[in-house]
ZALUM-790103 format. One record per residue (C-alpha): residue number from 1; x, y, z; residue in one letter. Coordinates in nm, 2 decimals, always signed. Layout:
! residues N
  num       X       Y       Z  residu
  NUM       X       Y       Z       A
...
! end
This chain:
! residues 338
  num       X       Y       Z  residu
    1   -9.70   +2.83   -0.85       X
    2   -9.45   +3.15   -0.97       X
    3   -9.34   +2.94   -1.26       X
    4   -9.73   +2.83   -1.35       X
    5   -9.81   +3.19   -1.32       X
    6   -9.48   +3.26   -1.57       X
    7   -9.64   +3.03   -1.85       X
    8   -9.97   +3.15   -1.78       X
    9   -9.84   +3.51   -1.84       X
   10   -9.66   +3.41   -2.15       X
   11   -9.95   +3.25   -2.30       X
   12  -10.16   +3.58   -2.19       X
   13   -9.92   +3.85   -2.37       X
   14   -9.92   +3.65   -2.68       X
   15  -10.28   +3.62   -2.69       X
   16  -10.34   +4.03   -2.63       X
   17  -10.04   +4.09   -2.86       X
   18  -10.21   +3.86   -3.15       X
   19  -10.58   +4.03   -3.04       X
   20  -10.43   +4.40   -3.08       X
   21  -10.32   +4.29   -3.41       X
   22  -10.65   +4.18   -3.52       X
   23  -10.80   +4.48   -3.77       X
   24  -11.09   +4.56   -3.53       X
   25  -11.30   +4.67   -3.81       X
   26  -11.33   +4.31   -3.92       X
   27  -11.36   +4.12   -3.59       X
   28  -11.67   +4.11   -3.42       X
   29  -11.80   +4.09   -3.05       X
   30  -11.78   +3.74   -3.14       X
   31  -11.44   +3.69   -3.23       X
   32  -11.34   +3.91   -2.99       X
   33  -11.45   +3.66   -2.75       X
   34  -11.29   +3.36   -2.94       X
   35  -10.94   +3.54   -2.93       X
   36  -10.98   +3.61   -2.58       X
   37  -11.09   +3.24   -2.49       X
   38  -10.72   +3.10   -2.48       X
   39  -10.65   +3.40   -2.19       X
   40  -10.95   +3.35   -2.00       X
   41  -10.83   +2.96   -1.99       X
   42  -10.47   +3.07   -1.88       X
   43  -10.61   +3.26   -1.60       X
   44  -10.83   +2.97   -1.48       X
   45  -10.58   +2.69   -1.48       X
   46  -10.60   +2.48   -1.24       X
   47  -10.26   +2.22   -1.27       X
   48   -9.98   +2.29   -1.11       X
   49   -9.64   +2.31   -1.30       X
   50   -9.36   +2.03   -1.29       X
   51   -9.04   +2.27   -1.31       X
   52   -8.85   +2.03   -1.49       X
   53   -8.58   +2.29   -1.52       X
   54   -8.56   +2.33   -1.12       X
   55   -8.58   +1.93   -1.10       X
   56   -8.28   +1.91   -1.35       X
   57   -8.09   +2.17   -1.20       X
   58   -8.12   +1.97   -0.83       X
   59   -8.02   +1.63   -1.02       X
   60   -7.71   +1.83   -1.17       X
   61   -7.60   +1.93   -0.87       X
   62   -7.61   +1.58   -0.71       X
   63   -7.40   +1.46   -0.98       X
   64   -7.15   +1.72   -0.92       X
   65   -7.11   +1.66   -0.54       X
   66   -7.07   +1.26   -0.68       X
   67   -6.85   +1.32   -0.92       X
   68   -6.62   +1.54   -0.68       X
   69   -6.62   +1.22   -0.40       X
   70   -6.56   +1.00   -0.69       X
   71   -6.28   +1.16   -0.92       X
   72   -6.05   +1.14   -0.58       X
   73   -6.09   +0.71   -0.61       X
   74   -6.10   +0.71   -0.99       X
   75   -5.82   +0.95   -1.04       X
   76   -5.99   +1.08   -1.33       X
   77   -6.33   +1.26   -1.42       X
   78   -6.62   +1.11   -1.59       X
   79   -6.63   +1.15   -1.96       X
   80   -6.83   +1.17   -2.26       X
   81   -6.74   +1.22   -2.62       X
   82   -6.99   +1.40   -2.90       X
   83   -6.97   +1.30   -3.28       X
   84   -7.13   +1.59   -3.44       X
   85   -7.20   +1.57   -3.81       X
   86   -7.27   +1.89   -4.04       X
   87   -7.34   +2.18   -3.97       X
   88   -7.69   +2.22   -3.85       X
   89   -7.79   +2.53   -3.59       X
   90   -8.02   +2.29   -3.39       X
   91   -7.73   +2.05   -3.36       X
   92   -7.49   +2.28   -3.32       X
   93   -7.72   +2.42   -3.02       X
   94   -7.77   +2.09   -2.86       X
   95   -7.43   +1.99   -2.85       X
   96   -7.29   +2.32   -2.69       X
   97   -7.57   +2.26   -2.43       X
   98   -7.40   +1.93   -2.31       X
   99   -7.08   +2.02   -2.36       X
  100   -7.17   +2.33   -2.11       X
  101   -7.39   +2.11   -1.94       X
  102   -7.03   +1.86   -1.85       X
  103   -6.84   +2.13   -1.77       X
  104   -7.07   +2.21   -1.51       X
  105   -7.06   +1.88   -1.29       X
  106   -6.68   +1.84   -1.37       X
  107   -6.66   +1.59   -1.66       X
  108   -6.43   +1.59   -1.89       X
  109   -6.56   +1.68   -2.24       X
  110   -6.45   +1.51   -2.56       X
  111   -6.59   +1.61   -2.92       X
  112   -6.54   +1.53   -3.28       X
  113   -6.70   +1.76   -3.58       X
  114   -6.71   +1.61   -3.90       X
  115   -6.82   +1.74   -4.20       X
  116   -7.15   +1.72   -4.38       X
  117   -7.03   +1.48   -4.64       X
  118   -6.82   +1.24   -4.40       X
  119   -6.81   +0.93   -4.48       X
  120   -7.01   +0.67   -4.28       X
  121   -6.68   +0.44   -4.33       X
  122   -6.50   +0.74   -4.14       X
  123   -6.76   +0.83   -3.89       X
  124   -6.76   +0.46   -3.74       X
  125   -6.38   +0.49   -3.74       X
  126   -6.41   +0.79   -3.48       X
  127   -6.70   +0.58   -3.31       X
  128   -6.43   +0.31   -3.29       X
  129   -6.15   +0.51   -3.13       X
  130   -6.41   +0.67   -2.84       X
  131   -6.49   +0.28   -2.78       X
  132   -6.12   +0.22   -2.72       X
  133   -6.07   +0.52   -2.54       X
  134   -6.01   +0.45   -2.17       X
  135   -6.10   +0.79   -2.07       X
  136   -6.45   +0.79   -2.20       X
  137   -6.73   +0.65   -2.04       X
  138   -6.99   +0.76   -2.25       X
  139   -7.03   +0.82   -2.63       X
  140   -7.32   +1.04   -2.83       X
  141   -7.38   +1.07   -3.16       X
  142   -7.58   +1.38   -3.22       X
  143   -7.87   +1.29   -3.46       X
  144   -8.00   +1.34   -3.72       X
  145   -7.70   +1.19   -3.93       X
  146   -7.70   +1.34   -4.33       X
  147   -7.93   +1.10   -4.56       X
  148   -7.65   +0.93   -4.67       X
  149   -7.57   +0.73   -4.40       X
  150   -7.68   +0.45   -4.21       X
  151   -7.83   +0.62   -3.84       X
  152   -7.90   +0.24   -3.77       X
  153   -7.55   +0.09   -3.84       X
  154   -7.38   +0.40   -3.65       X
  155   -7.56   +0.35   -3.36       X
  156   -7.52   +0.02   -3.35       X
  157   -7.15   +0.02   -3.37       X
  158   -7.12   +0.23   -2.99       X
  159   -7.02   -0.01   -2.74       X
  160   -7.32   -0.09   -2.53       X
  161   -7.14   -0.02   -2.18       X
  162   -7.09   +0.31   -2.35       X
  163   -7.43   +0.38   -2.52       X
  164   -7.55   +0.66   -2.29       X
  165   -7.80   +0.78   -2.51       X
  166   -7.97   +0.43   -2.48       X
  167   -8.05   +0.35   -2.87       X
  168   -7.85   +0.04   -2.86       X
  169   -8.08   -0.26   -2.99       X
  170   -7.99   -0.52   -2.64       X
  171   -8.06   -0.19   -2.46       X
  172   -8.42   -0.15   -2.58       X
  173   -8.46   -0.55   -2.54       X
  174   -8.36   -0.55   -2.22       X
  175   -8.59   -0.29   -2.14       X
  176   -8.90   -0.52   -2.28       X
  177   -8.77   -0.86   -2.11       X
  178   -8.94   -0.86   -1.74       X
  179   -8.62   -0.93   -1.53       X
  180   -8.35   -0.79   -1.72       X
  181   -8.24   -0.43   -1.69       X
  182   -8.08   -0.24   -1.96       X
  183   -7.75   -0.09   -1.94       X
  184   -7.86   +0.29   -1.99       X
  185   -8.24   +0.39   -2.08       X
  186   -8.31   +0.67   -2.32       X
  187   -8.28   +0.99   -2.17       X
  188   -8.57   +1.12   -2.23       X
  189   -8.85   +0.89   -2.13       X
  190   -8.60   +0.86   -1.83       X
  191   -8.67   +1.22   -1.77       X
  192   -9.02   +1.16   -1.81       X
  193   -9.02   +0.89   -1.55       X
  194   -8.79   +1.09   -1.28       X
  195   -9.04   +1.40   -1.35       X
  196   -9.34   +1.18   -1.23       X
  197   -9.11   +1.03   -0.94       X
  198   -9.00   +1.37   -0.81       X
  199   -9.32   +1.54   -0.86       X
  200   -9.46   +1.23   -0.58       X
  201   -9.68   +1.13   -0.89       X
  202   -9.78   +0.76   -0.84       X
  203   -9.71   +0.52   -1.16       X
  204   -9.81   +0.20   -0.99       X
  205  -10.17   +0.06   -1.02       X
  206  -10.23   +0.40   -1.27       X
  207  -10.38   +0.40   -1.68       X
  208  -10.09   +0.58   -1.89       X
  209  -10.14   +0.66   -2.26       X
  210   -9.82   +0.74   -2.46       X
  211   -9.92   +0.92   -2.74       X
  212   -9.65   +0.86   -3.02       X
  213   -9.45   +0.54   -3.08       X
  214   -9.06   +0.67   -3.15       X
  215   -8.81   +0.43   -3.12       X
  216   -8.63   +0.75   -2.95       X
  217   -8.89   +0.84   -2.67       X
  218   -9.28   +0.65   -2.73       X
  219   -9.19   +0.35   -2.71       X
  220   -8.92   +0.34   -2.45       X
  221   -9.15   +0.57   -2.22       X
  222   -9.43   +0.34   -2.26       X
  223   -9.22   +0.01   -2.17       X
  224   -9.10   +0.24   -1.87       X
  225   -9.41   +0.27   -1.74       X
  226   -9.52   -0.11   -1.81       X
  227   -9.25   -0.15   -1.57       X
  228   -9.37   +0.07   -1.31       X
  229   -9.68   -0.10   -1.34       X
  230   -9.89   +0.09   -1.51       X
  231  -10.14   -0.01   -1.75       X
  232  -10.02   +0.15   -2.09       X
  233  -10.23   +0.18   -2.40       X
  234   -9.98   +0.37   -2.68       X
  235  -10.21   +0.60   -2.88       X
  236  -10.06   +0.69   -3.27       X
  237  -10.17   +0.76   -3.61       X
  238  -10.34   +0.44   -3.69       X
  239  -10.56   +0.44   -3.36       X
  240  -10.89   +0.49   -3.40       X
  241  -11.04   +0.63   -3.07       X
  242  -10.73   +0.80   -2.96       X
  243  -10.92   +1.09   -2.77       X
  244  -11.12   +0.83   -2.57       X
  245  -10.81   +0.65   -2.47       X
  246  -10.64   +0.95   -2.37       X
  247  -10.91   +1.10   -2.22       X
  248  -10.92   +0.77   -1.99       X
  249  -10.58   +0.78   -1.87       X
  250  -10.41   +0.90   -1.50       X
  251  -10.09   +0.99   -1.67       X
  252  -10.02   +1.09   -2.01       X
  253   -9.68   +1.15   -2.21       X
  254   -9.77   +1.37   -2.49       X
  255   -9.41   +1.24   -2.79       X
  256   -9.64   +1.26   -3.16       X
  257   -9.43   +1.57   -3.26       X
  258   -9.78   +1.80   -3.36       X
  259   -9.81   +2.11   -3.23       X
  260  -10.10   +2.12   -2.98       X
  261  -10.28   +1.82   -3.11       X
  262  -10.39   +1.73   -2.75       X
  263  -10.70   +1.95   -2.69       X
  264  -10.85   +2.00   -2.29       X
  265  -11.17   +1.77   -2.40       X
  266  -10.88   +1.46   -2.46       X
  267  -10.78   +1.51   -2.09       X
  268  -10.94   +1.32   -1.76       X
  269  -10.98   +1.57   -1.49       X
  270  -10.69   +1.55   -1.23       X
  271  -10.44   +1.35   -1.48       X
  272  -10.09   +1.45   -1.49       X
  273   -9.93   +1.55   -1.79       X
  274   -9.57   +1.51   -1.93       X
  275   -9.56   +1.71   -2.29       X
  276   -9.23   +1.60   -2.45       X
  277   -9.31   +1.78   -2.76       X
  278   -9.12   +2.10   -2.87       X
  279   -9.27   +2.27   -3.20       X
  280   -9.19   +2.62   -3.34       X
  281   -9.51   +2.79   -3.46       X
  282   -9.55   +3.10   -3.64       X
  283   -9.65   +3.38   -3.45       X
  284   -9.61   +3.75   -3.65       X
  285   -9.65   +3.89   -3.27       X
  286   -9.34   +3.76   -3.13       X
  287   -9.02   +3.89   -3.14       X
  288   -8.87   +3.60   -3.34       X
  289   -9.18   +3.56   -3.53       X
  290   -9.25   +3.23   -3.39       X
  291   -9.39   +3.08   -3.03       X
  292   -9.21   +2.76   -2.92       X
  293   -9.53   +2.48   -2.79       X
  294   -9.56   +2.16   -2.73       X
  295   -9.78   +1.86   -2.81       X
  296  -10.05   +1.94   -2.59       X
  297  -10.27   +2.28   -2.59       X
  298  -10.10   +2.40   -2.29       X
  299  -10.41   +2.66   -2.16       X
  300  -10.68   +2.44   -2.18       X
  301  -10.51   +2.11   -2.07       X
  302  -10.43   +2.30   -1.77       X
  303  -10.75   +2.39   -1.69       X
  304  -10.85   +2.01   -1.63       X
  305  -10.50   +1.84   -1.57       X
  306  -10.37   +1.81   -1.17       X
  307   -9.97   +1.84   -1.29       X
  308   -9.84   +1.95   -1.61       X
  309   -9.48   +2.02   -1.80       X
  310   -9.45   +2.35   -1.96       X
  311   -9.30   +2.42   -2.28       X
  312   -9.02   +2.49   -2.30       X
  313   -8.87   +2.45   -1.93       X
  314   -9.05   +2.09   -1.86       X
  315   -8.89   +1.79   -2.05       X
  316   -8.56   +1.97   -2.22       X
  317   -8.37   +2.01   -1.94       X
  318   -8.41   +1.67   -1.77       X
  319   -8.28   +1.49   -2.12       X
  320   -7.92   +1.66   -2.06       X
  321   -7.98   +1.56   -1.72       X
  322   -8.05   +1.25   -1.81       X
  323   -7.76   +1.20   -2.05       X
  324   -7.52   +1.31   -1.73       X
  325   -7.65   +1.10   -1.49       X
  326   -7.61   +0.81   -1.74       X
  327   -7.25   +0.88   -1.84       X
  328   -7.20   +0.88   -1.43       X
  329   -7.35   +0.52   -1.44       X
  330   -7.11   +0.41   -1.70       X
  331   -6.83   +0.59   -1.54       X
  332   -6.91   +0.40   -1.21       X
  333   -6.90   +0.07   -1.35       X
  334   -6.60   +0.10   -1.58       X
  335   -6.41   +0.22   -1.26       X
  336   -6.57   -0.07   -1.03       X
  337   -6.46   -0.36   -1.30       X
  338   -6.15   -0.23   -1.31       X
! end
């Protein structure tokens, strides 16, 4: 509950900083109570939080304590290579995160930058020598890729026993052929999936709605939880009655990348929540100037939702998790066929 009280303090001070600088000649008694709403529904909440950032942190540490039995048989460490293209800051970010993130369960860490205007001719020739390379067991390709190259063809061209980010096209099959099991699933509807297992959420026999239909996360998370068996209804811009199907649902995965768009009134009372989303919203009251939120209006959800991620600190961290305990898999069987 300290890390529910956390968000709900969060959302509290950025409410009284925004009210304070409201000119109070203009607002009335009524919009006094408007701008105060949001706080009275953070104080009320009744959900508890899924720390996905504690539940990553436990799953880190089991793959360290593996890792160390296993790099004694193996002789060597896991490993995973990251093909970074450009310059971005939010790619730049991401990638020093995993890169930390292998350090700290004792893989070994390989990593290729390339320049913005790389060929795609030259970037599949650095995907080809991490498919060769013994030592790796795992091979990422930070997206997005510049405009002109082909994402698709690049993705395509990772080895699928080293596709640990799951994107591979028989990967995705396999995931939608009953009986078949893909070599690595995308890490984060995995996450998703092993928040709901470790919060001792039941999948089986339960309505989901995914809302959003990404190759990357919607779609995987809703054939995830078709395997679970759950009864899935995906929910995206073409639906018509997408309130009523979410507001029907046990368990819903909030992936349409719009800030907040998932009011309280969508949500059946007691269903758990996973919000995937992660959007930066202007906010002159902040520090930075902006507020980081998610897909779903975290205050009011909570009011009527049993479980619920926050934002950030839910999803985030279990997608590096994710990605480690995938590379592991890989690592495992490379060193088991050998």
């Amino acid at each position: 509950m300290a890390l529910l009280q956390q968000q709900q303090q969060r959302v509290a001070a950025g409410e009284r900083r925004r009210a304070a600088a409201a000119p109070v000649a203009l607002c009335s008694s009524t919009c006094r109570r408007t701008l105060l709403r949001p706080l009275a529904a953070a104080a009320a909440a009744k959900a508890s939080l899924i720390d996905g950032k504690k539940i990553a942190e436990d799953i880190r540490k089991e793959i360290a304590a593996e890792v160390q039995q296993l790099q004694k048989a193996a002789g060597r460490a896991p490993g995973l290579a990251v093909v970074l293209v450009g310059a971005r800051k939010d790619s730049e970010t991401y990638v020093r995160s995993k890169k930390k993130a292998c350090a700290e369960v004792g893989f070994e860490s390989f990593g290729t930058d390339l320049p913005e205007d790389v060929s795609q001719e030259e970037l599949l020739k650095v995907v080809a020598q991490y498919n060769a390379d013994p030592k790796v067991d795992g091979i990422l390709v930070q997206l997005p890729l510049p405009k002109h190259i082909n994402e698709q063809a690049v993705l395509d061209a990772i080895s699928i026993v080293k596709d640990v980010d799951g994107f591979h096209p028989q990967n995705i099959g396999s995931l939608a052929m009953r009986g078949r099991s893909p070599m690595f699933v995308s890490c984060t509807p995995k996450g998703c999936m092993e928040l709901l297992k470790r919060s001792g959420v039941q999948v089986a026999g339960k309505t989901a709605a995914v809302v959003g239909r990404s190759n990357i996360v919607g779609l995987p998370a809703a054939l995830l939880l078709q395997n679970a068996d759950a009864t899935v209804t995906m929910v995206h811009s073409r639906t018509p009655n997408a309130e009523e199907v979410v507001r029907a649902a046990d368990i819903v995965i909030a992936a349409c990348g719009k800030a907040e768009m998932v009011k309280g009134d969508w949500i059946k009372p007691g269903a758990v929540i996973i919000d995937v989303g992660i959007n930066a919203v202007d906010d002159p009251s902040a520090k930075r100037g902006y507020r980081l939120v998610g897909d779903v209006a975290f205050a009011e959800v909570a009011e009527v939702a049993s479980k619920i991620t926050p934002v950030p600190g839910g999803v985030g961290p279990m997608t590096i998790a994710m990605l480690l305990q995938n590379t592991l898999e890989g690592f495992k069987r490379r060193v088991a066929s050998r």
